[in-house]
C-alpha positions in Angstrom: 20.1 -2.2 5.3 22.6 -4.8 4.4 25.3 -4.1 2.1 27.1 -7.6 2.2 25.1 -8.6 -0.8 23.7 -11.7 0.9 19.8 -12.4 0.3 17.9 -10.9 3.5 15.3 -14.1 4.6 13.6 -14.8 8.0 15.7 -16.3 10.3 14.3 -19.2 12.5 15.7 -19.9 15.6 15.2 -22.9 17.4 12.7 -21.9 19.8 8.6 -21.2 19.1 7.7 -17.5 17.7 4.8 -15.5 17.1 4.5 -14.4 13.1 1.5 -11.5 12.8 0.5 -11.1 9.3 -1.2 -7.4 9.0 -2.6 -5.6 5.9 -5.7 -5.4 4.3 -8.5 -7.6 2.5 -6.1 -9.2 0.6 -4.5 -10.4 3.9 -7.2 -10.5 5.5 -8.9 -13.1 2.9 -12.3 -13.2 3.2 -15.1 -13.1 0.1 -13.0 -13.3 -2.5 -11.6 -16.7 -1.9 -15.3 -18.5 -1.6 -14.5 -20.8 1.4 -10.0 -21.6 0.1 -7.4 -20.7 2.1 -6.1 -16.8 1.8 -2.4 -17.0 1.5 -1.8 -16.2 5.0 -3.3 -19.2 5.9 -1.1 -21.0 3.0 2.1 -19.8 4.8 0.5 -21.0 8.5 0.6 -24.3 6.9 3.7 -24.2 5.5 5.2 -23.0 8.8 3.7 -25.1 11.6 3.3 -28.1 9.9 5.5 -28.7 7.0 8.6 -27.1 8.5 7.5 -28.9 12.0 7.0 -25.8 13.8 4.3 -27.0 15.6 4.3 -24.2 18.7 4.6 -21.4 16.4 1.8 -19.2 16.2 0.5 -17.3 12.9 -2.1 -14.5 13.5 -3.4 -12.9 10.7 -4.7 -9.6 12.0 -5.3 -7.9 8.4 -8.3 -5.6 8.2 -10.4 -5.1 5.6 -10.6 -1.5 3.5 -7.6 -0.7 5.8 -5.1 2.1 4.8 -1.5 1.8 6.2 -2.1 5.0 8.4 -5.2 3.2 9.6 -2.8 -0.2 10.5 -0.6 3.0 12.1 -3.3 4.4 14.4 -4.2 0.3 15.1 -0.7 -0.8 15.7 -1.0 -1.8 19.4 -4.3 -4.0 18.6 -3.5 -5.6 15.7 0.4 -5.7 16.5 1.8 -4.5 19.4 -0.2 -6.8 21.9 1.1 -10.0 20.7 4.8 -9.2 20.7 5.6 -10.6 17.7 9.3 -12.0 16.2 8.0 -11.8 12.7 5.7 -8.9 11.3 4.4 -9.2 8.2 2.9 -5.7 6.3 1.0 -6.1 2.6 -0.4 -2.8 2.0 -0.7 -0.2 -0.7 -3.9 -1.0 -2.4 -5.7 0.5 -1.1 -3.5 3.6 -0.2 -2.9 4.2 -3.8 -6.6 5.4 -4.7 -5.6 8.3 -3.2 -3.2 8.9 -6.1 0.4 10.5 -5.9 -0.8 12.9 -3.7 -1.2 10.0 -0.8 2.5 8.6 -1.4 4.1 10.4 1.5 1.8 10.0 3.9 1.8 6.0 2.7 5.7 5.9 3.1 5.6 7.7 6.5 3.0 5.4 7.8 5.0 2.1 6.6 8.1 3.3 8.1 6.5 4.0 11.6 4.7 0.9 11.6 8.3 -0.4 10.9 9.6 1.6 13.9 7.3 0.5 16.3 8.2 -3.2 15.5 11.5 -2.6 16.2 13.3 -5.8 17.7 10.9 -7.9 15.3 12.1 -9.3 11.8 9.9 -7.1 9.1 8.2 -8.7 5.8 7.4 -6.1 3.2 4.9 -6.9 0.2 4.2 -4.9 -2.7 0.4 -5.1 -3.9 -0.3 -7.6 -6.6 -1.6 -6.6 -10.2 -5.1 -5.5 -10.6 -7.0 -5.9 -13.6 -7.0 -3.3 -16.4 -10.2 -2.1 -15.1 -9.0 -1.7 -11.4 -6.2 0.4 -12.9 -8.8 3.6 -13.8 -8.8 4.1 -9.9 -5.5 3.0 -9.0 -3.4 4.3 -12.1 -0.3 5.0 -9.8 0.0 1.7 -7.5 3.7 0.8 -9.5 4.7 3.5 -7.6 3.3 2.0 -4.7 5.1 -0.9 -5.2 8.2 1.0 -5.6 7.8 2.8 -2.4 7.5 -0.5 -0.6 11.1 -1.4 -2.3 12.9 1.3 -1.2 11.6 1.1 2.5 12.5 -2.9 2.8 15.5 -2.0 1.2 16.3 0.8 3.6 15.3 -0.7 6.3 16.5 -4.8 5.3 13.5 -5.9 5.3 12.4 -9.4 3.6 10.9 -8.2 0.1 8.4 -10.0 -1.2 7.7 -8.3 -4.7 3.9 -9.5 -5.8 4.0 -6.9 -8.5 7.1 -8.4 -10.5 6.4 -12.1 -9.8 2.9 -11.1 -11.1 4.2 -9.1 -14.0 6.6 -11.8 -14.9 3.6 -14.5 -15.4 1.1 -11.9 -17.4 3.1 -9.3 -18.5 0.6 -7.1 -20.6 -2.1 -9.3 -20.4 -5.0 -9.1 -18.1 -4.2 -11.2 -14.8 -7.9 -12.2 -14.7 -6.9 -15.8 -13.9 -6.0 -14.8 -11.1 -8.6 -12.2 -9.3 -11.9 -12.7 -8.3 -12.7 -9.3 -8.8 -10.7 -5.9 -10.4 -8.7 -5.7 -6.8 -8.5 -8.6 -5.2 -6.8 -12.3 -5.8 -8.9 -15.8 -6.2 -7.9 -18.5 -4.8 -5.1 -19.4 -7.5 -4.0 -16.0 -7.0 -3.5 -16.5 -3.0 -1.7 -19.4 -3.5 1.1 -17.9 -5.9 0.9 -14.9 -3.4 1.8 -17.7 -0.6 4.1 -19.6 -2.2 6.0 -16.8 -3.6 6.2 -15.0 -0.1 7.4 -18.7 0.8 10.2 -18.3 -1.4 11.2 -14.7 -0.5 11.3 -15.9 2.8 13.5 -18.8 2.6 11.1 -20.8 4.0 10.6 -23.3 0.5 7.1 -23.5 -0.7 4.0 -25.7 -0.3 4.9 -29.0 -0.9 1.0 -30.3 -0.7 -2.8 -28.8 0.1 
């Protein structure tokens, strides 16, 4: 964790890395976007070929309906195999339909995912907004979303905080601009999601599509 108050951001040295984005349909991108770019795909482009690093390589190994203990029990597969200097973890939303009663086991799984990638430089993202019908089943993500603060900050972790950059643009309203569904994000909504995990990053943002 650092404590001299500087702004934890990826650090790029001047050599070609491996960046695995992991998580779950939101990450993963698919059916919700109808044929655009997920933001994981976004932040490939910004990396290997508006920042020039053309030897980079981006996996995006998020999985569908996955739960962090089920990215866990996964880790060597969709992680561990590609020995990766940047690891990228956007989970909770689905972890918090199981309610208060799932937030240890959600924080213990994040940490040992963490653990195991030890060596690598970690990305943390809280889950974006879901629409006021998608928060009868998941009435206690913010606390989700807190639980993903404290571990980056306990562990100095790059933040990427979906929930306030998406609470700062709708506030109480609906965020039905942008989600596809009650759960997941449209394509407007993957593109704030990529250039706003752009930003955290110190990386910039798009500056084309």
């Amino acid at each position: 964790m650092r404590t001299d108050g500087r702004v934890h951001v990826i650090e790029l040295p001047d050599r070609a890395m491996t960046w695995v984005m992991t998580g779950d349909s939101i990450t993963q991108a698919v059916l919700h976007t109808h044929g655009a770019r997920g933001w994981a795909e976004h932040v490939h482009e910004r990396i290997r070929w508006q920042l020039g690093r053309l030897t980079d390589i981006v996996i995006n190994s998020g999985v569908s309906a996955s739960y962090a203990p089920d990215i866990l029990a996964a880790y060597d597969h969709l992680i561990g195999r590609f020995a990766p200097d940047v690891v990228s973890i956007s989970l909770g939303t689905n972890d918090a339909l199981a309610g208060a009663d799932g937030l240890a086991g959600f924080g213990q799984a994040m940490r040992s995912i963490i653990a195991k990638a030890a060596g690598a430089q970690i990305v943390l993202h809280t889950p974006v907004l879901v629409s006021q019908a998608g928060r009868a089943y998941r009435a206690e993500l913010p606390r989700y979303c807190q639980a993903v603060r404290e571990i980056a900050a306990d562990s100095g972790a790059v933040l990427v905080d979906h929930e306030a950059h998406w609470l700062a643009r709708f506030a109480d309203e609906d965020p039905i601009a942008w989600l596809d569904d009650p759960d997941h994000p449209n394509a407007a909504g993957h593109l704030e999601m990529a250039n706003h995990a752009l930003r955290a990053m110190g990386l910039g943002e798009l500056t084309s599509l």
